[in-house]
N, CA, C and O of each residue as an XYZ file, in Angstrom:
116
protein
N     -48.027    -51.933    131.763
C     -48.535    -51.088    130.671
C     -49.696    -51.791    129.977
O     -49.616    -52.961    129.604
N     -50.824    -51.000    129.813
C     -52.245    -51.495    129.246
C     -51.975    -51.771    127.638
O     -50.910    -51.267    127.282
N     -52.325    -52.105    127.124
C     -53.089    -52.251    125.765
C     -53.057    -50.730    124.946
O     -52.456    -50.262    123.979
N     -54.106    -50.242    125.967
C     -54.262    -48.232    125.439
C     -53.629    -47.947    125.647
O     -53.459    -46.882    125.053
N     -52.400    -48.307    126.652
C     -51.104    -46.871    126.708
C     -50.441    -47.202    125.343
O     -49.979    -46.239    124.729
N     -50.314    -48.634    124.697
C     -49.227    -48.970    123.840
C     -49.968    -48.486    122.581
O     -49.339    -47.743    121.827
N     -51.443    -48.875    122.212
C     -51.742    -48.129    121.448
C     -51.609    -46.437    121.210
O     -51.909    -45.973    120.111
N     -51.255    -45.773    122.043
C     -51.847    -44.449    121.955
C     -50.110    -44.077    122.140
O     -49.918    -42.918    121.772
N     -48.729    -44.808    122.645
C     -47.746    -44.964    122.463
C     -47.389    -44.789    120.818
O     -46.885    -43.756    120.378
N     -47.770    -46.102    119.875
C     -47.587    -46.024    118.854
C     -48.120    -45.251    118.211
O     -47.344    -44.867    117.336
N     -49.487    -44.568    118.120
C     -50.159    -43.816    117.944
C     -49.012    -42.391    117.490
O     -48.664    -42.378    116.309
N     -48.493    -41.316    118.359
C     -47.521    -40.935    118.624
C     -46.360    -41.157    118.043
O     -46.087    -40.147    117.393
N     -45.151    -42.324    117.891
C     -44.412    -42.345    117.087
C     -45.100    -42.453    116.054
O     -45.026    -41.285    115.673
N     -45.960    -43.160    115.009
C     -46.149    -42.571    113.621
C     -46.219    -41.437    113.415
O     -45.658    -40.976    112.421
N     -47.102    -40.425    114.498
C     -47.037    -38.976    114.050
C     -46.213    -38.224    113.807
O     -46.226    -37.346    112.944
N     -44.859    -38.671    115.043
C     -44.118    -37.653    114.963
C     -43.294    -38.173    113.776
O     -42.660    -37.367    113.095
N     -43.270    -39.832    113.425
C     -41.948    -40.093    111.522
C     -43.010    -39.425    110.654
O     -42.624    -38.832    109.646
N     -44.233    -39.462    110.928
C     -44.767    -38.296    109.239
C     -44.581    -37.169    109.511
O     -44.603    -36.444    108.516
N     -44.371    -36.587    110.585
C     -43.696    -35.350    110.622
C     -42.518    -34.678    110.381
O     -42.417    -33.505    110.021
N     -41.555    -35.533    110.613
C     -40.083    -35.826    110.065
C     -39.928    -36.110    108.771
O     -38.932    -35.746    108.144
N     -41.117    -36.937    108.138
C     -40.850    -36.890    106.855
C     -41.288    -36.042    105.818
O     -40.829    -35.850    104.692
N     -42.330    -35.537    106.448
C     -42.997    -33.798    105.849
C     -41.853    -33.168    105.853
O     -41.463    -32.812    104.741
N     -40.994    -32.841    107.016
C     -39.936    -32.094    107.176
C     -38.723    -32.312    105.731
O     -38.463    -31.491    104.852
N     -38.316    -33.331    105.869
C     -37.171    -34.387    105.328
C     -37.682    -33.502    103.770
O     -36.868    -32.692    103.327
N     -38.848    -33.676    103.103
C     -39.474    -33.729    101.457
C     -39.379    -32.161    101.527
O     -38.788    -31.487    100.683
N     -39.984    -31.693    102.552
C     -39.333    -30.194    102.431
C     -38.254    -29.462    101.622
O     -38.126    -28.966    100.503
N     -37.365    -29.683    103.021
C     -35.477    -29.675    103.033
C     -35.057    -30.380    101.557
O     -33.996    -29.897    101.162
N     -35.499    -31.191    100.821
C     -35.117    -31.803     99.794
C     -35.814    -31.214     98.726
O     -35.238    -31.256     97.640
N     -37.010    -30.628     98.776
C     -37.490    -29.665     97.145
C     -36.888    -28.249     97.363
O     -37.019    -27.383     96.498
């Protein structure tokens, strides 16, 4: 695994926990 796959790997999980946490603040107001 390159460099760019792991970047663009992590890349990806952050998106999808701020998405979960958009979700999460939602469900909670």
């Amino acid at each position: 695994m390159s460099g760019m796959e792991l970047f663009i790997l992590i890349l990806k999980l952050i998106v999808a926990l701020l998405q979960l946490l958009e979700a999460v603040l939602k469900f909670l107001r």
